[in-house]
mmCIF file of the C-alpha atoms, coordinates in Angstrom:
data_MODEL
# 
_entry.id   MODEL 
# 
loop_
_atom_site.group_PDB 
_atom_site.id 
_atom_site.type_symbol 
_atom_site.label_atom_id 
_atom_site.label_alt_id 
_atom_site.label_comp_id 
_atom_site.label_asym_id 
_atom_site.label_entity_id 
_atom_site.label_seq_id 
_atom_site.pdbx_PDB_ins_code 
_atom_site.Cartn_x 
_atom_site.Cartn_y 
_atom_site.Cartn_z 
_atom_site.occupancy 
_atom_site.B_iso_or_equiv 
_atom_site.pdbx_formal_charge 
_atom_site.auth_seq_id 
_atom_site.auth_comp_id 
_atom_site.auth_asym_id 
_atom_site.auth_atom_id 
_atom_site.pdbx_PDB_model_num 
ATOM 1   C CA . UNK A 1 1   ? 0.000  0.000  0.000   1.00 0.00 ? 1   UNK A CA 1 
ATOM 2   C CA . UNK A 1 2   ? 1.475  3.259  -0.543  1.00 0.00 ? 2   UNK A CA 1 
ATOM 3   C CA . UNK A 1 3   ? 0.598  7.061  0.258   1.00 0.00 ? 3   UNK A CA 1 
ATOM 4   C CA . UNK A 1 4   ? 0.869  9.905  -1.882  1.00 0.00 ? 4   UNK A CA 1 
ATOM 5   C CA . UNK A 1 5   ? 3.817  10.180 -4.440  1.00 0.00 ? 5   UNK A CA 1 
ATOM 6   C CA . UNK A 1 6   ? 5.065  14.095 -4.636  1.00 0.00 ? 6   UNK A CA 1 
ATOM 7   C CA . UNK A 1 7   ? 5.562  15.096 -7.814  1.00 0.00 ? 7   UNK A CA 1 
ATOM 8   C CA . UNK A 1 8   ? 9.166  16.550 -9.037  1.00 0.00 ? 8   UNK A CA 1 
ATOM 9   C CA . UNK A 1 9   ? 10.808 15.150 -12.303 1.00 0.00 ? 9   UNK A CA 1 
ATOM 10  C CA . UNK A 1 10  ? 14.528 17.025 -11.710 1.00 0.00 ? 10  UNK A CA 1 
ATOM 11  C CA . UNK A 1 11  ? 15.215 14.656 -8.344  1.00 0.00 ? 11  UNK A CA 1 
ATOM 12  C CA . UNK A 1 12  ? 15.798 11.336 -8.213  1.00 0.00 ? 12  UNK A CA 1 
ATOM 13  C CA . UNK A 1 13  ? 13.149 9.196  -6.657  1.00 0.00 ? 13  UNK A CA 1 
ATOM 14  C CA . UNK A 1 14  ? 13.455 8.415  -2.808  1.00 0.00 ? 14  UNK A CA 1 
ATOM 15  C CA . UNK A 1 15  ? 11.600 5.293  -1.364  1.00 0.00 ? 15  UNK A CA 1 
ATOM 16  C CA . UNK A 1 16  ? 10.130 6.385  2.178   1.00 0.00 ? 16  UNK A CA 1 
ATOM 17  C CA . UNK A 1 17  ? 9.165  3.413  4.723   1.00 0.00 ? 17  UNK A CA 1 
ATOM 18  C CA . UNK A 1 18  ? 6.640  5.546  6.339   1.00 0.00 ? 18  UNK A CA 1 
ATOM 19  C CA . UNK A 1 19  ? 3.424  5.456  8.571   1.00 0.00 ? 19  UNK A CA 1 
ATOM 20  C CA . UNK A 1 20  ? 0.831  8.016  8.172   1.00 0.00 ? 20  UNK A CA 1 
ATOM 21  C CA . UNK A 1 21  ? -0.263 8.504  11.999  1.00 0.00 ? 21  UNK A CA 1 
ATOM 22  C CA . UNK A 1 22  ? 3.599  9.154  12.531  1.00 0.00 ? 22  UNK A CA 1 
ATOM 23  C CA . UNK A 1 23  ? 4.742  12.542 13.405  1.00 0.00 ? 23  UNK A CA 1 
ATOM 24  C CA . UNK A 1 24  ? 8.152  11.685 12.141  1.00 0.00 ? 24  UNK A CA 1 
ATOM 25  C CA . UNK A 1 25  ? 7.000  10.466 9.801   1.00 0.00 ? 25  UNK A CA 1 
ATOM 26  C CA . UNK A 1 26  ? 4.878  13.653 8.555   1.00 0.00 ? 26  UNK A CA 1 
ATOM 27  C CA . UNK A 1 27  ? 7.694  15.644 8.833   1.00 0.00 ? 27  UNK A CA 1 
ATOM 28  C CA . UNK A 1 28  ? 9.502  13.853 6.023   1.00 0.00 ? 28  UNK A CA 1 
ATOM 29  C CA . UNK A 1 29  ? 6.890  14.168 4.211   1.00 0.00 ? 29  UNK A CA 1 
ATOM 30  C CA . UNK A 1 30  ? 6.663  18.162 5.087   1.00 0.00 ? 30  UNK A CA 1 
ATOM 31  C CA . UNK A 1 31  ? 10.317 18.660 3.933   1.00 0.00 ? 31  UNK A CA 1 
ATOM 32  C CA . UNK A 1 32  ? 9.921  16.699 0.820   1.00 0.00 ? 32  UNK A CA 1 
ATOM 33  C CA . UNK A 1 33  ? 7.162  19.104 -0.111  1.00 0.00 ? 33  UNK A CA 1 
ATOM 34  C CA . UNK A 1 34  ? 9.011  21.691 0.670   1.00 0.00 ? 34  UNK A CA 1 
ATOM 35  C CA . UNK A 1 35  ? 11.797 20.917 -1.530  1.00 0.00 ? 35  UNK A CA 1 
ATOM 36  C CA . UNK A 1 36  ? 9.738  19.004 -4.175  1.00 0.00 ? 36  UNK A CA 1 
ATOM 37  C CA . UNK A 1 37  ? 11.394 16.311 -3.730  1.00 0.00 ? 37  UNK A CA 1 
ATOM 38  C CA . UNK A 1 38  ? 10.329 12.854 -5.729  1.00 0.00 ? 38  UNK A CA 1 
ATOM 39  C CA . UNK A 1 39  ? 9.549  10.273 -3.120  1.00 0.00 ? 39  UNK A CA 1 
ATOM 40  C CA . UNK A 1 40  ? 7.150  6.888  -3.065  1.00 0.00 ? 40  UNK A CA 1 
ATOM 41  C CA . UNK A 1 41  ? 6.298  5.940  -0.182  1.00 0.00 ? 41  UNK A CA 1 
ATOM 42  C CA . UNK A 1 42  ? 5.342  2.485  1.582   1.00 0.00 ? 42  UNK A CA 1 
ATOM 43  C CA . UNK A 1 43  ? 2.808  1.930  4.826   1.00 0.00 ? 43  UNK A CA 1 
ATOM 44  C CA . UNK A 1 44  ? 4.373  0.272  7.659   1.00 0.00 ? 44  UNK A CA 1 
ATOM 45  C CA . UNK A 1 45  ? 1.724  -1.286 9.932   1.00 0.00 ? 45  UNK A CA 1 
ATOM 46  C CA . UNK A 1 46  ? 3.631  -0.243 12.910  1.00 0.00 ? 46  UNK A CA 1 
ATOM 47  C CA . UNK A 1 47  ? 1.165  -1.939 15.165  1.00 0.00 ? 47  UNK A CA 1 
ATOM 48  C CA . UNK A 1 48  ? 0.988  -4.953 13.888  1.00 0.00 ? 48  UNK A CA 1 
ATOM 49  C CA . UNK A 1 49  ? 4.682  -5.978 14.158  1.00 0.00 ? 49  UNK A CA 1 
ATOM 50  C CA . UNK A 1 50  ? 5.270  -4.265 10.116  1.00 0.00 ? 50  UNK A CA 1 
ATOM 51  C CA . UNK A 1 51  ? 8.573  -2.793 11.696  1.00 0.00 ? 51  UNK A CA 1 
ATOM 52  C CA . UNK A 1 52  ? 9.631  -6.047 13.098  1.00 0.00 ? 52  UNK A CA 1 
ATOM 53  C CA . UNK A 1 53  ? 10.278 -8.211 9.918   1.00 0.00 ? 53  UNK A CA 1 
ATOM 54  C CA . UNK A 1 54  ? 13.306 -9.838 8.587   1.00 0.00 ? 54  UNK A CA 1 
ATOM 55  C CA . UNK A 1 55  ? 13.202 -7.282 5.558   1.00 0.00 ? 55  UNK A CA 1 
ATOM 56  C CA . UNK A 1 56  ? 12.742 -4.135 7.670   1.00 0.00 ? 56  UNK A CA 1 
ATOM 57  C CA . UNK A 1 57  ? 15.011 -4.824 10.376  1.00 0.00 ? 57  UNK A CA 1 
ATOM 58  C CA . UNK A 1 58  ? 17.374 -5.339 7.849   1.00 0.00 ? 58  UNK A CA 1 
ATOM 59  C CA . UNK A 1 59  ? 16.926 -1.487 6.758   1.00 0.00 ? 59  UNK A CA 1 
ATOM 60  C CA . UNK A 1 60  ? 16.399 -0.333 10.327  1.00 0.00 ? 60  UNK A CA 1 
ATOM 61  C CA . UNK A 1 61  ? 17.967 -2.772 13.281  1.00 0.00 ? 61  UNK A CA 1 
ATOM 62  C CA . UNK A 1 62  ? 16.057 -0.305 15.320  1.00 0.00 ? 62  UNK A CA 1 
ATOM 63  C CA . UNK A 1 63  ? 12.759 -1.116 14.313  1.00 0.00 ? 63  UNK A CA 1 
ATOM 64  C CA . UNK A 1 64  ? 11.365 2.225  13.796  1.00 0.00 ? 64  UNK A CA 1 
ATOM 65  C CA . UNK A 1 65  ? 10.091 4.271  11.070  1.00 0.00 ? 65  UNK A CA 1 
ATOM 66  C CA . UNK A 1 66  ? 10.806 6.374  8.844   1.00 0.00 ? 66  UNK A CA 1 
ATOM 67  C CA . UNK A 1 67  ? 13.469 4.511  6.841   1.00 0.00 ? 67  UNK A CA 1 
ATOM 68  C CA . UNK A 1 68  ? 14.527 6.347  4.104   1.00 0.00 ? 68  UNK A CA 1 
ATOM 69  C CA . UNK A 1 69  ? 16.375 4.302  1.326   1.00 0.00 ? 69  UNK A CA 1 
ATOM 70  C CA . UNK A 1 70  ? 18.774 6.525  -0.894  1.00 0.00 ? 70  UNK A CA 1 
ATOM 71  C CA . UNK A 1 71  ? 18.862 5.912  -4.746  1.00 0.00 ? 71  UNK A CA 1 
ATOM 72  C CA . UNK A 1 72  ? 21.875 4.378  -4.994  1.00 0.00 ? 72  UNK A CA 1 
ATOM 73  C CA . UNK A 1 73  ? 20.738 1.640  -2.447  1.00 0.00 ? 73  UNK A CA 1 
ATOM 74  C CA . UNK A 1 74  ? 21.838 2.788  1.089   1.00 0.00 ? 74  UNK A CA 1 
ATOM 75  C CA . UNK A 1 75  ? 19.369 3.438  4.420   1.00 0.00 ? 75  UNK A CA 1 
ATOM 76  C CA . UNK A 1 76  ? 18.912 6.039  6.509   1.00 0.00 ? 76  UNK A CA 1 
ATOM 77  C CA . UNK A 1 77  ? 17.306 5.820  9.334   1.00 0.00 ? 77  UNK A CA 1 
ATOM 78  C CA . UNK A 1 78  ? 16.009 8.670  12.716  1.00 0.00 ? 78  UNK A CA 1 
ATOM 79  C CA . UNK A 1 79  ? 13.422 11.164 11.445  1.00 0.00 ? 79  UNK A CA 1 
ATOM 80  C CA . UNK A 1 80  ? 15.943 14.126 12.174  1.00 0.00 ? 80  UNK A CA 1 
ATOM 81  C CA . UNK A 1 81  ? 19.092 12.250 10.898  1.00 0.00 ? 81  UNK A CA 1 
ATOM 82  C CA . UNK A 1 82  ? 16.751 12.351 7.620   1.00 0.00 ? 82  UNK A CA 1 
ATOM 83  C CA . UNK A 1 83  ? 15.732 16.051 7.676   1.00 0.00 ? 83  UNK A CA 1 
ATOM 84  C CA . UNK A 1 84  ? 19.124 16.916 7.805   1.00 0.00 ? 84  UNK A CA 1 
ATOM 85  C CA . UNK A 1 85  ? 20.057 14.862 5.346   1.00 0.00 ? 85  UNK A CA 1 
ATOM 86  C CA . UNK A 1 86  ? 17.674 16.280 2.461   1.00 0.00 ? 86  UNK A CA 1 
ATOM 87  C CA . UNK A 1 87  ? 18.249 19.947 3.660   1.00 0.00 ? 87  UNK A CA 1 
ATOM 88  C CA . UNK A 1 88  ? 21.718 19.871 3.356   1.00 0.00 ? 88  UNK A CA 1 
ATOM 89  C CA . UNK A 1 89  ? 22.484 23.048 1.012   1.00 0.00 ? 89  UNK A CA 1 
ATOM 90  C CA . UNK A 1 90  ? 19.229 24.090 0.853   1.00 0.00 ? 90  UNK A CA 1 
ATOM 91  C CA . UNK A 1 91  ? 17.646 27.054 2.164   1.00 0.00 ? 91  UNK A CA 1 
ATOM 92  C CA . UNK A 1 92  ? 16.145 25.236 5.369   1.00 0.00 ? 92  UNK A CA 1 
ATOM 93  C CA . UNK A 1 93  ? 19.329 24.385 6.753   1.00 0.00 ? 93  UNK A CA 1 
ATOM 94  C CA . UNK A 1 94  ? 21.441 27.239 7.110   1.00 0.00 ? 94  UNK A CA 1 
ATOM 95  C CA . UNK A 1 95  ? 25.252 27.519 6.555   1.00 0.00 ? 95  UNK A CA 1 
ATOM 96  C CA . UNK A 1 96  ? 25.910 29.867 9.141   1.00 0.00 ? 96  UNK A CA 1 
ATOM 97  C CA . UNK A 1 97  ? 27.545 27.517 11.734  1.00 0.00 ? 97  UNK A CA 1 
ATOM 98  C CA . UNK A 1 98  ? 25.537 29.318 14.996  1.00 0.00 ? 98  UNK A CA 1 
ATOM 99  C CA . UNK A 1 99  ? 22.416 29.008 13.423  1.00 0.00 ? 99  UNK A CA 1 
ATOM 100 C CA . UNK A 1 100 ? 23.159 25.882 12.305  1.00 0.00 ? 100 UNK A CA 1 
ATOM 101 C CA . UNK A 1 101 ? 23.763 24.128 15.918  1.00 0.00 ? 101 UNK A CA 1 
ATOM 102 C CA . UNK A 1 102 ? 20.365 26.169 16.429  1.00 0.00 ? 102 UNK A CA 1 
ATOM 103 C CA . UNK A 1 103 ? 19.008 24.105 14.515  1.00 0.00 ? 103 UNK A CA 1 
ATOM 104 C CA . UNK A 1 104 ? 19.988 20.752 16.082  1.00 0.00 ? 104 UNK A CA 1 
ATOM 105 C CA . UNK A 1 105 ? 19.351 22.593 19.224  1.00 0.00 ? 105 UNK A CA 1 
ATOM 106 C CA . UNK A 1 106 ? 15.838 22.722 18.738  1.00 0.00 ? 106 UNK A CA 1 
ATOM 107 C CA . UNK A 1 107 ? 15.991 19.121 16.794  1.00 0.00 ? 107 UNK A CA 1 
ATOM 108 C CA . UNK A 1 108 ? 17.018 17.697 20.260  1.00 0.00 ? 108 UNK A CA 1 
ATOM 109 C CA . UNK A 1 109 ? 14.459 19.702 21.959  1.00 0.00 ? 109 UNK A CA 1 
ATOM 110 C CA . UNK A 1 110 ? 11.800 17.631 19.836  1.00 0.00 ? 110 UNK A CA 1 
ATOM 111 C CA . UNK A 1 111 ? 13.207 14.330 20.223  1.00 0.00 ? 111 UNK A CA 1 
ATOM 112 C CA . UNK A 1 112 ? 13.814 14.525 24.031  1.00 0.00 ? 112 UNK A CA 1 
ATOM 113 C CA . UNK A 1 113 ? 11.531 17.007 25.682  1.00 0.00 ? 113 UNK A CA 1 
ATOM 114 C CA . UNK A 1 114 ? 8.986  17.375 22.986  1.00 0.00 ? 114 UNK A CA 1 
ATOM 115 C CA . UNK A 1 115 ? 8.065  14.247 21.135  1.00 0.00 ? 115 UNK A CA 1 
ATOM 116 C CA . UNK A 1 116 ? 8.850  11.704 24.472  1.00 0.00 ? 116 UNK A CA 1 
ATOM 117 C CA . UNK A 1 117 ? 5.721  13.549 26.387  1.00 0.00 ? 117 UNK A CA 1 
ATOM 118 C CA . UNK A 1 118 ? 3.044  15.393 23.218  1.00 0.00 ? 118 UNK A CA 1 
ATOM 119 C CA . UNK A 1 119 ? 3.293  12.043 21.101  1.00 0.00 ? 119 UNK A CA 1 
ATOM 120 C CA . UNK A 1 120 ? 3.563  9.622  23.327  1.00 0.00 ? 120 UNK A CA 1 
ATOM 121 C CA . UNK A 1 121 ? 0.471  11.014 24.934  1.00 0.00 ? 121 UNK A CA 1 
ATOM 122 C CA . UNK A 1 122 ? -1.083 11.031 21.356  1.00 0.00 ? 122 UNK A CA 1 
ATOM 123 C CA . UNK A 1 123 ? -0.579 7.202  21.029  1.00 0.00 ? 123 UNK A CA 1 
ATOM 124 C CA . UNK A 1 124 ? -2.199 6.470  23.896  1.00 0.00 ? 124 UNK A CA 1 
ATOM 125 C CA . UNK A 1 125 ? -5.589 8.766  23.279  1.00 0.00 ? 125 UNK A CA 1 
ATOM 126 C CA . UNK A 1 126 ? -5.659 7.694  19.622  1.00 0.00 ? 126 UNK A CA 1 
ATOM 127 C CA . UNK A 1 127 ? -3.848 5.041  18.999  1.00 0.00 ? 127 UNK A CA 1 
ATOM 128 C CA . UNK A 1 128 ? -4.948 2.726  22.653  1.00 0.00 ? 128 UNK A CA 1 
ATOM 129 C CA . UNK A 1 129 ? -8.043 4.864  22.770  1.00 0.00 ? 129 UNK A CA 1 
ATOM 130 C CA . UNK A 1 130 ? -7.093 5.807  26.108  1.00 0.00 ? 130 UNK A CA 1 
ATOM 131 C CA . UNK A 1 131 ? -7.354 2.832  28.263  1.00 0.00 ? 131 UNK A CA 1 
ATOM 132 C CA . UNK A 1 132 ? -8.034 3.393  31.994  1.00 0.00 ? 132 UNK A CA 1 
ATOM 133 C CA . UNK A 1 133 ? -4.933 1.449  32.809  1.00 0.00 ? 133 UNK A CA 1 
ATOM 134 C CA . UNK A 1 134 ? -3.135 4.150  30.715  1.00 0.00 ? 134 UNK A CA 1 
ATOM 135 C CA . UNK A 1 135 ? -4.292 7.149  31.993  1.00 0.00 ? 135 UNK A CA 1 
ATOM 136 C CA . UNK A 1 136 ? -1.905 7.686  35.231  1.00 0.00 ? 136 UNK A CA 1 
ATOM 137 C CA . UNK A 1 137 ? 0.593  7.863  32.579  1.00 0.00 ? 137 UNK A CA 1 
ATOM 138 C CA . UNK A 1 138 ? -1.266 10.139 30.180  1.00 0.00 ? 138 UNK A CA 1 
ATOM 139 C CA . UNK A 1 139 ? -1.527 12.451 32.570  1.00 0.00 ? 139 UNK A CA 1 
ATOM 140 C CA . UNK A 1 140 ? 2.148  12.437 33.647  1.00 0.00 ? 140 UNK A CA 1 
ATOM 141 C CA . UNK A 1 141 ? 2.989  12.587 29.910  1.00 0.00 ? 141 UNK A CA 1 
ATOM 142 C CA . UNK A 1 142 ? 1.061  15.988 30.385  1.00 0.00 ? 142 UNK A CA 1 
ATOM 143 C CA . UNK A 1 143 ? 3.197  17.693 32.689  1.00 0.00 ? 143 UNK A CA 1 
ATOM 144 C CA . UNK A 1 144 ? 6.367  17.254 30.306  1.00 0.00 ? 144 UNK A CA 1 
ATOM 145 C CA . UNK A 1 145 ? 4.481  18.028 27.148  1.00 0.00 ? 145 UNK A CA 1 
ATOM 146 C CA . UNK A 1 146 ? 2.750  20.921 28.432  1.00 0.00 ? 146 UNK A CA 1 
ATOM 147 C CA . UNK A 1 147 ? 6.671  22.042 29.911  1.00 0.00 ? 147 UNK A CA 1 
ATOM 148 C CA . UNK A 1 148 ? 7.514  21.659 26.494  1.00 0.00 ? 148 UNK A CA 1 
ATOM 149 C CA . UNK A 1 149 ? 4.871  24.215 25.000  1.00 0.00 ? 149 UNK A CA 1 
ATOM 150 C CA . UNK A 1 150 ? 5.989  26.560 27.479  1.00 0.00 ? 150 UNK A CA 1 
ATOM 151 C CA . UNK A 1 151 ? 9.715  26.611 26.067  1.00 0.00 ? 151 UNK A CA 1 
ATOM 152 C CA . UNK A 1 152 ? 8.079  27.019 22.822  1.00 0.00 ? 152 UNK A CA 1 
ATOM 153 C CA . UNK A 1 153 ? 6.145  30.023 23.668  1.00 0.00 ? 153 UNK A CA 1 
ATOM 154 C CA . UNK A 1 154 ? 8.648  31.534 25.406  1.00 0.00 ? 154 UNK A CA 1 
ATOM 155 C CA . UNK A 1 155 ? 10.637 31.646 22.355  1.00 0.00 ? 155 UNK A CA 1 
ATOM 156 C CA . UNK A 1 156 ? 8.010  32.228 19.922  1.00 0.00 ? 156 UNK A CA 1 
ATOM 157 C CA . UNK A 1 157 ? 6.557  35.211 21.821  1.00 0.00 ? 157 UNK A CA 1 
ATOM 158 C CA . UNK A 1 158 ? 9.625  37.564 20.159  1.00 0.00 ? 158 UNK A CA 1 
ATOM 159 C CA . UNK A 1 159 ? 10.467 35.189 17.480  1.00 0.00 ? 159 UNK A CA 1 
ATOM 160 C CA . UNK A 1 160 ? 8.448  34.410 14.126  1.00 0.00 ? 160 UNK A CA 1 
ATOM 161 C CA . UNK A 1 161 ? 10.536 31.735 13.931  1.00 0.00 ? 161 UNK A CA 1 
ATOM 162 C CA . UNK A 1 162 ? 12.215 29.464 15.646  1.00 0.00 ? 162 UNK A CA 1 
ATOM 163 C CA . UNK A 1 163 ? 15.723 29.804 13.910  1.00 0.00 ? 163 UNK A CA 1 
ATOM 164 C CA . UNK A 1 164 ? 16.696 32.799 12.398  1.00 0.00 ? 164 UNK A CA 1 
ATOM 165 C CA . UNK A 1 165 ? 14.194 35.100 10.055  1.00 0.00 ? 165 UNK A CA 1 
ATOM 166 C CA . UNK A 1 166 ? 13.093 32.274 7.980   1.00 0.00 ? 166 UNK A CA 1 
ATOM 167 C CA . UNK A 1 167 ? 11.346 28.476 8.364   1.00 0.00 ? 167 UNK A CA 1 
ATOM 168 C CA . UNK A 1 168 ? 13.931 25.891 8.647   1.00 0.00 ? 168 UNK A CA 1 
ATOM 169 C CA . UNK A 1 169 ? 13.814 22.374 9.297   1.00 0.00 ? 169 UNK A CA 1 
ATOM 170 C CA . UNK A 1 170 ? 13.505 23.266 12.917  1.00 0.00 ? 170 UNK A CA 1 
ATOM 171 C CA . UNK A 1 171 ? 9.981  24.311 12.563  1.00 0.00 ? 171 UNK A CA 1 
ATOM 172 C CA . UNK A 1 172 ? 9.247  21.522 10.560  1.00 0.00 ? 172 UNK A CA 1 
ATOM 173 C CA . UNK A 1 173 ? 9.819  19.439 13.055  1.00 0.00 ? 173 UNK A CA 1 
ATOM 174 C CA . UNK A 1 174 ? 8.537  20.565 16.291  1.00 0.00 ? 174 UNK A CA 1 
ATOM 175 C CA . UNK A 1 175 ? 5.145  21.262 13.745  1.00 0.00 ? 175 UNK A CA 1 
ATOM 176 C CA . UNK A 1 176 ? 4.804  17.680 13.329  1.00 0.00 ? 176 UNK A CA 1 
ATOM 177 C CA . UNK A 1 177 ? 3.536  16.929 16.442  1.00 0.00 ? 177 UNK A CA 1 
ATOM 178 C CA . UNK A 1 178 ? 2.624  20.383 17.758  1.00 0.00 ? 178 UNK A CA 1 
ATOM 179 C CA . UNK A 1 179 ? 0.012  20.480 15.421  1.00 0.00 ? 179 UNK A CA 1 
ATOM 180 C CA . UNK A 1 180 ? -1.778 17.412 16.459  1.00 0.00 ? 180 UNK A CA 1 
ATOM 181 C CA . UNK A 1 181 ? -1.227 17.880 20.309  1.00 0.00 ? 181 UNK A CA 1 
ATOM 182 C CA . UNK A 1 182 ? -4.925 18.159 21.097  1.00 0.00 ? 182 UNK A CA 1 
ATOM 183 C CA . UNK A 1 183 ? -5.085 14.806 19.701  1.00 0.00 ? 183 UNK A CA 1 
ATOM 184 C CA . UNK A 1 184 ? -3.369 13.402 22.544  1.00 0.00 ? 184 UNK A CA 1 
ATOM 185 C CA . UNK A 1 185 ? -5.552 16.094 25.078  1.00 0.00 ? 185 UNK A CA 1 
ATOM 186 C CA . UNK A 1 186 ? -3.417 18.964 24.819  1.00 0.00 ? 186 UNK A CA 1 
ATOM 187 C CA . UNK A 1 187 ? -5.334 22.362 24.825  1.00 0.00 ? 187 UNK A CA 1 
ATOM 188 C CA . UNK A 1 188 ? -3.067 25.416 23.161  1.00 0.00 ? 188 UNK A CA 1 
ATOM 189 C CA . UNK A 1 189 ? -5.423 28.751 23.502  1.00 0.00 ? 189 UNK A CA 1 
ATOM 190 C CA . UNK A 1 190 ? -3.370 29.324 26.546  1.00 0.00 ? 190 UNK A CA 1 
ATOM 191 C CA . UNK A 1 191 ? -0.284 29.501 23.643  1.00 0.00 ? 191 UNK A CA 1 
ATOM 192 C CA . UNK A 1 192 ? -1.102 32.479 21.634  1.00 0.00 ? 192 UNK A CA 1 
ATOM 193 C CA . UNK A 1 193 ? 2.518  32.415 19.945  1.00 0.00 ? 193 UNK A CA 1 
ATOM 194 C CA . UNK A 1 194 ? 2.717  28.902 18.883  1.00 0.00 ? 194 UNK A CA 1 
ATOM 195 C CA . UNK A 1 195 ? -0.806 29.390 17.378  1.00 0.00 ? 195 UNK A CA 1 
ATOM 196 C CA . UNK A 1 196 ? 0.311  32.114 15.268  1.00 0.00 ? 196 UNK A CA 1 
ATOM 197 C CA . UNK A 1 197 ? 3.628  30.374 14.734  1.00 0.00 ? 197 UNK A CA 1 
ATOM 198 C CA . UNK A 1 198 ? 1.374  26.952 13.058  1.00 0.00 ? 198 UNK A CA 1 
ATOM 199 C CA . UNK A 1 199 ? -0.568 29.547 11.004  1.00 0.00 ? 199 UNK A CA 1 
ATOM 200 C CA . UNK A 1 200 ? 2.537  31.035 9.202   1.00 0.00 ? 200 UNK A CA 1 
ATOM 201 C CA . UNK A 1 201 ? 3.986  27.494 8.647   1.00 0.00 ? 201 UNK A CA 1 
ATOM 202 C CA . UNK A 1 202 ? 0.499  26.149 7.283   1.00 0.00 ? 202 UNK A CA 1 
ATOM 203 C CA . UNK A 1 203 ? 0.340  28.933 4.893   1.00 0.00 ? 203 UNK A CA 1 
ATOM 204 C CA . UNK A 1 204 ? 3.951  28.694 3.316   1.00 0.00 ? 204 UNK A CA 1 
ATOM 205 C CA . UNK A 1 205 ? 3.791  28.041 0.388   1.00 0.00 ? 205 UNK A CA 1 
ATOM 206 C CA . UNK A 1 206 ? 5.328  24.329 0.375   1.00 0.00 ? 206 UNK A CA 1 
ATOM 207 C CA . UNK A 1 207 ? 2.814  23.129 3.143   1.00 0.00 ? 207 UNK A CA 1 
ATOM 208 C CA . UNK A 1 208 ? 1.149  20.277 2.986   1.00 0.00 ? 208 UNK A CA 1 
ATOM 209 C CA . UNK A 1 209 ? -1.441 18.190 5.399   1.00 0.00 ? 209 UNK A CA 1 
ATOM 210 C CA . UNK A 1 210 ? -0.289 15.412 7.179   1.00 0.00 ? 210 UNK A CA 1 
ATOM 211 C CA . UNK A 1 211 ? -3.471 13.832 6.326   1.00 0.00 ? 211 UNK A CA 1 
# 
């Protein structure tokens, strides 16, 4: 089964092992966009063992998507390893070496205070459909994620965004899963600044929905 092919006949064509519930999964699929980049991509039933196969495992020892597969044959695997793969030399990664490590600042932001607590919280709402055996741990996935937004709008509040004067990948991102945070029981009136800062990345012009 695959999703949506993105249309661009100048690149070659990527091969994305992807799910389309996945955050980091979207944001792949954000960037591509974004760069019109050619990519087919493949559904991994990530709950029913698809990431655990001889064939995937042999792309990704990890067991986790997205597995991007280059080409000229190799894998690369971790969402952000990815991102910073395809916006190497492009405007959405810049060259400047400060705002650069900004950058992978804010990429480590998302993978250890961000995504651990707003996604993980998301999985069990939508994905477990929030069992009551669950829900001590929902709610303690709450008090990171919501610590999380706070660092966001902190920034946000006197920045459009959040490296530099332009969208990078660091936006893309922390979008991902920002985005879909009330899906996991987040509430973000009480963030006026990130609410602006989702509007101006929905209406660039390379957006596109996750769904």
């Amino acid at each position: 089964m695959s999703f949506d092919i993105l249309a661009s006949r100048n690149e070659p064509v990527y091969k994305v092992y992807a799910n389309a519930e996945s955050g980091n999964c979207y944001k792949i699929k954000l960037l591509m966009h974004h760069l019109n980049i050619d990519a087919q991509w493949e559904h991994v039933n990530i709950l029913g063992a698809g990431t655990h196969t001889d064939e995937f495992l042999a792309m990704n020892p990890n067991g986790k998507v997205p597995v991007l597969v280059l080409p000229d044959g190799p894998c690369l695997w971790e969402s952000n390893a990815i991102m910073n793969y395809l916006a190497d030399g492009t405007e959405y990664l810049p060259d400047d070496r400060l705002l650069r490590a900004q950058v992978l600042q804010w990429q480590f932001f998302e993978q250890y205070s961000h995504e651990p607590y707003i996604a993980a919280a998301r999985f069990i709402v939508r994905q477990l459909g929030r069992p009551k055996q669950h829900e001590a741990a929902l709610q303690a996935k709450k008090v990171g994620g919501y610590k999380a937004l706070q660092v966001m709008e902190s920034h946000l509040e006197h920045h459009d965004w959040l490296v530099g004067d332009r969208i990078t990948i660091a936006d893309i991102c922390l979008y991902a899963y920002t985005h879909i945070a009330p899906e996991g029981g987040f509430g973000l009136t009480d963030f006026p600044s990130i609410m602006a800062w989702l509007e101006r990345v929905r209406n660039h012009r390379g957006h596109v929905k996750m769904r």
